[in-house]
C-alpha positions in Angstrom: 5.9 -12.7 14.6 5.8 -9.1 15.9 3.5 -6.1 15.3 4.5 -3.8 13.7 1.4 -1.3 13.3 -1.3 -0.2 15.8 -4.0 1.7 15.1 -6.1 2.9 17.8 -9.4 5.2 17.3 -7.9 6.8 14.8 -9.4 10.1 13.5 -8.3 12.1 10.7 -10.2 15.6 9.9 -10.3 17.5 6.8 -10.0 21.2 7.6 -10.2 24.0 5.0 -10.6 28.1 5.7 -14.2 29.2 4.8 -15.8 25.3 4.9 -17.3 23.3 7.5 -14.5 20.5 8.9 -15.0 16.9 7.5 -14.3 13.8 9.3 -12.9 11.3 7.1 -11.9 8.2 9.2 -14.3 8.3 12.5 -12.5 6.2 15.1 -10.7 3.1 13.6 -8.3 0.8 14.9 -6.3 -2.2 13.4 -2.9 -4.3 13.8 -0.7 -5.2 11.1 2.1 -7.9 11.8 5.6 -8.5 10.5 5.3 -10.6 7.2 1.5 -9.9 6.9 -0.9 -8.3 4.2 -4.2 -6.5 5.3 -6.8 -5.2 2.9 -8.7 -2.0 3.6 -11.3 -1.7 1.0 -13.9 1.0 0.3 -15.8 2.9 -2.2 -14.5 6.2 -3.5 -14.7 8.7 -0.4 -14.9 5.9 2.1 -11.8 7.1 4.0 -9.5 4.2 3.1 -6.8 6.4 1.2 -6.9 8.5 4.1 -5.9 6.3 6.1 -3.1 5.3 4.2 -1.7 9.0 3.6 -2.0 9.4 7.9 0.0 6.3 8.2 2.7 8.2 5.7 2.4 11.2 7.9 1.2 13.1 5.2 -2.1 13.5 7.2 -2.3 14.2 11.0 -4.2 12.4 13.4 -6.6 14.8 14.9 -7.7 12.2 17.0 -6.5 8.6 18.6 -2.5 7.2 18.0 -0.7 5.1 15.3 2.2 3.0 17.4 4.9 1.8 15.1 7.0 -0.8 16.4 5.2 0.5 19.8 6.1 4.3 19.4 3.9 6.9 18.7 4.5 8.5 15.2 3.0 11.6 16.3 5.9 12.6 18.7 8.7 11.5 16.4 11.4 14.1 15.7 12.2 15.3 12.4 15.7 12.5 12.5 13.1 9.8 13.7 10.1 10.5 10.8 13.1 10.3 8.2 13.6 6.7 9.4 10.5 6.0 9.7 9.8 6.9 6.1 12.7 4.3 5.0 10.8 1.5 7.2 7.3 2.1 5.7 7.3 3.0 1.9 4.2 3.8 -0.3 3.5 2.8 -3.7 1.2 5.0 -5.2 -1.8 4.6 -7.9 -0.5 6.4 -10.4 2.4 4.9 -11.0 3.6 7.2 -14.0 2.8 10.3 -12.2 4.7 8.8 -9.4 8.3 8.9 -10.7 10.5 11.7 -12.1 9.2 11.8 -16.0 13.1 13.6 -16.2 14.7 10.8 -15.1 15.2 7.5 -16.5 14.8 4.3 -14.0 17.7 3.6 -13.5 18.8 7.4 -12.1 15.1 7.0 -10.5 16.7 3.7 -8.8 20.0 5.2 -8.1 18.9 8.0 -6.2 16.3 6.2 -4.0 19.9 4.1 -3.3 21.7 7.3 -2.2 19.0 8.9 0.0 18.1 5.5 1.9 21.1 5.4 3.8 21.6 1.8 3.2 23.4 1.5 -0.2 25.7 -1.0 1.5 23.2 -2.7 3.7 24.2 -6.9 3.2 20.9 -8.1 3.4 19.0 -6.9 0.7 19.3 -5.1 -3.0 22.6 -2.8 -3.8 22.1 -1.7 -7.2 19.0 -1.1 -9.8 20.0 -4.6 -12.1 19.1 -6.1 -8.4 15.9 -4.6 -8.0 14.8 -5.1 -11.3 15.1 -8.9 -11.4 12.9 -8.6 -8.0 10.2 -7.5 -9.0 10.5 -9.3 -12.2 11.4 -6.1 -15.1 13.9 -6.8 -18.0 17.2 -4.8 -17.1 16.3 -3.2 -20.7 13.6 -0.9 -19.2 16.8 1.1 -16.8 17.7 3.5 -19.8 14.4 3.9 -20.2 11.9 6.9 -19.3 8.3 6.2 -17.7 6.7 7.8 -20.4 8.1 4.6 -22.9 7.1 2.5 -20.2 3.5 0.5 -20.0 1.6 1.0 -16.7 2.5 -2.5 -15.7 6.2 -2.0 -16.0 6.0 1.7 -14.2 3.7 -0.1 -11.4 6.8 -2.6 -11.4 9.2 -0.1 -11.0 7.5 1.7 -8.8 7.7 -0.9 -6.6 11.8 -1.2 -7.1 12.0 2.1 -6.0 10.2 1.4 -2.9 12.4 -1.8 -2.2 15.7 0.0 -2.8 15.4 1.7 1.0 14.9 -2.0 2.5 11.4 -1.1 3.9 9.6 -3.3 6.7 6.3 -2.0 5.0 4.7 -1.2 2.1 1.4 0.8 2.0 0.1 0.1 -1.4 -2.6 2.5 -2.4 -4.8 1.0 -5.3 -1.7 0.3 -6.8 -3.6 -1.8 -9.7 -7.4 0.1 -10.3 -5.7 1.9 -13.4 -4.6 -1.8 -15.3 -6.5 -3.8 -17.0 -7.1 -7.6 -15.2 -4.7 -9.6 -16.6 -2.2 -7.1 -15.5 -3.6 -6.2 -11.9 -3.2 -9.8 -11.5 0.6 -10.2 -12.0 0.7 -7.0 -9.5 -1.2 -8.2 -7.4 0.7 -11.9 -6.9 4.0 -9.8 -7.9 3.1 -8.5 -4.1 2.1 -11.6 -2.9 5.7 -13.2 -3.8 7.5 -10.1 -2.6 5.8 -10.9 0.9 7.3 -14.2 0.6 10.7 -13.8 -1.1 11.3 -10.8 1.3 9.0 -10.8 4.3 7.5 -7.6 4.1 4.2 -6.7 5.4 1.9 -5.0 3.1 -1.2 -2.9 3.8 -3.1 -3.1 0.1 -5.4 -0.1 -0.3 -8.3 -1.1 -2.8 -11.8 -0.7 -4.0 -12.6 -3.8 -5.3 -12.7 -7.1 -2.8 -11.9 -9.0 -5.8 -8.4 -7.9 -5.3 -8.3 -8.5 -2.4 -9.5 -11.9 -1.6 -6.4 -13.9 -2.7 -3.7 -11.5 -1.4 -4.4 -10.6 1.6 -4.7 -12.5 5.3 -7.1 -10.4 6.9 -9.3 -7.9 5.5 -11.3 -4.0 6.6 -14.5 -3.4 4.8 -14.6 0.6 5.2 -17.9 2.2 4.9 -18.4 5.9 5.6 -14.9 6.5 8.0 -15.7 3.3 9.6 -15.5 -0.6 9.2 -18.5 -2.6 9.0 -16.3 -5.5 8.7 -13.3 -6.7 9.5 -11.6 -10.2 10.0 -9.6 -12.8 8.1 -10.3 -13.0 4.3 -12.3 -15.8 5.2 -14.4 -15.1 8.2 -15.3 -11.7 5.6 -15.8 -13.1 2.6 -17.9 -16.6 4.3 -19.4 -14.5 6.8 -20.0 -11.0 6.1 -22.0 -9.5 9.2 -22.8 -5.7 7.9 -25.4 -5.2 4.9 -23.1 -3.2 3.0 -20.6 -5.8 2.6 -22.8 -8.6 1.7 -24.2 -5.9 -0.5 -20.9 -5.2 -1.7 -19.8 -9.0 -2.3 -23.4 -9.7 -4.4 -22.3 -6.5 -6.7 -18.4 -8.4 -7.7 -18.7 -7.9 -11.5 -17.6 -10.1 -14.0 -14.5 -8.7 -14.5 -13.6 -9.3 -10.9 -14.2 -12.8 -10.7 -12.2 -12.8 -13.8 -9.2 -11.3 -11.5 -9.7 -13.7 -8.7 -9.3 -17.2 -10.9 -5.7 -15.2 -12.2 -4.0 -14.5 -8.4 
């Protein structure tokens, strides 16, 4: 198994003219091996999502390194961010607002096809009927726009669209807080059998821990830019060693546990 994300003291800053700078993430670091899912999970604000949009490069650092595959992202050229951004895909929360309401999924699958690069790549997907029967969507949906989709089946093509440019990674942020439960739980082991079937690793943005517990090997409790816990699913959920996410675990509504008896 190799690495293929480290995170070192990472800080990311919010600067806007005319307001005082706010530090969102404070100094965190993680790893993230090939084939593996890690759960970052956080209240609205705690700096999770910011941590995934840094990772995209849509964020910089203003403080500490993110090696990929033991390079810095930071000093990539223009030529290596594009292949980076083929290796490490997002999948976004709003999975409707995420693709082209102009295009229907199968031109939406097409295209991410043509601007990959590896339309004729041998070891994975090569055309949208492939894709579809991935991530488990009736080819009846590809004429079809987002708007006549449900917010399962966009989630689910939103994730075919990320597949088509062969990533290493998916960077999945709260890809299921808009669905109801019994949906967020075929996403969520929809992911979980993606990891398998294709070996991808997965970083799973979320608020809930509920949605996390099943799906992912090792988990980040985040808590005001920092973690106050971090470990295996287990050693977190068993052995929590911060108040906030023991008070966090005693707060899992109903609807939560609901989640975790369905993935």
């Amino acid at each position: 198994m190799s690495r293929l994300f480290e995170v070192n003291d990472l800080h990311v800053t919010y600067r806007r003219p005319g307001e005082k700078p706010l530090e969102a993430v404070k100094g965190v670091s993680f790893a993230l091996e090939e084939g593996e899912t890690l759960g970052i999970v956080g209240e609205s604000g705690s700096g999770k999502s910011t941590i995934a949009k840094a990772l995209m490069l849509l964020l910089p650092a203003s403080g500490g390194e993110i090696l990929f595959c033991g390079r810095n992202v930071g000093k990539f050229s223009a030529a290596e961010r594009r292949g980076y951004r083929r290796d490490v895909q997002m999948v976004f929360q709003d999975a409707v607002g995420s693709l082209n309401p102009r295009m229907t999924i199968r031109q939406a699958l097409a295209e991410a096809f043509a601007v990959s690069g590896r339309a004729d790549a041998a070891d994975g997907p090569r055309k949208p009927e492939d894709l579809l029967d991935i991530v488990g969507l009736s080819r009846a949906v590809l004429d079809q726009y987002p708007r006549e989709l449900s917010g399962g089946q966009c989630q689910r093509a939103s994730f075919a669209r990320a597949l088509a440019v062969h990533p290493r990674v998916l960077v999945a942020d709260e890809p299921v807080s808009a669905l109801d439960v019994s949906v967020q739980a075929r996403i969520l082991n929809l992911m979980r059998d993606l990891r398998r079937g294709l070996g991808l690793a997965v970083i799973l943005i979320a608020h809930d821990l509920a949605v996390v517990r099943n799906v992912c090997d090792r988990v980040c409790v985040m808590h005001k830019g920092l973690f106050a816990d971090a470990g295996t699913a287990d050693e977190v959920f068993a052995r929590p060693t911060s108040d906030y996410t023991k008070n966090l675990l005693a707060a899992v509504p109903d609807v939560a546990r609901e989640l975790a008896k369905r993935i």
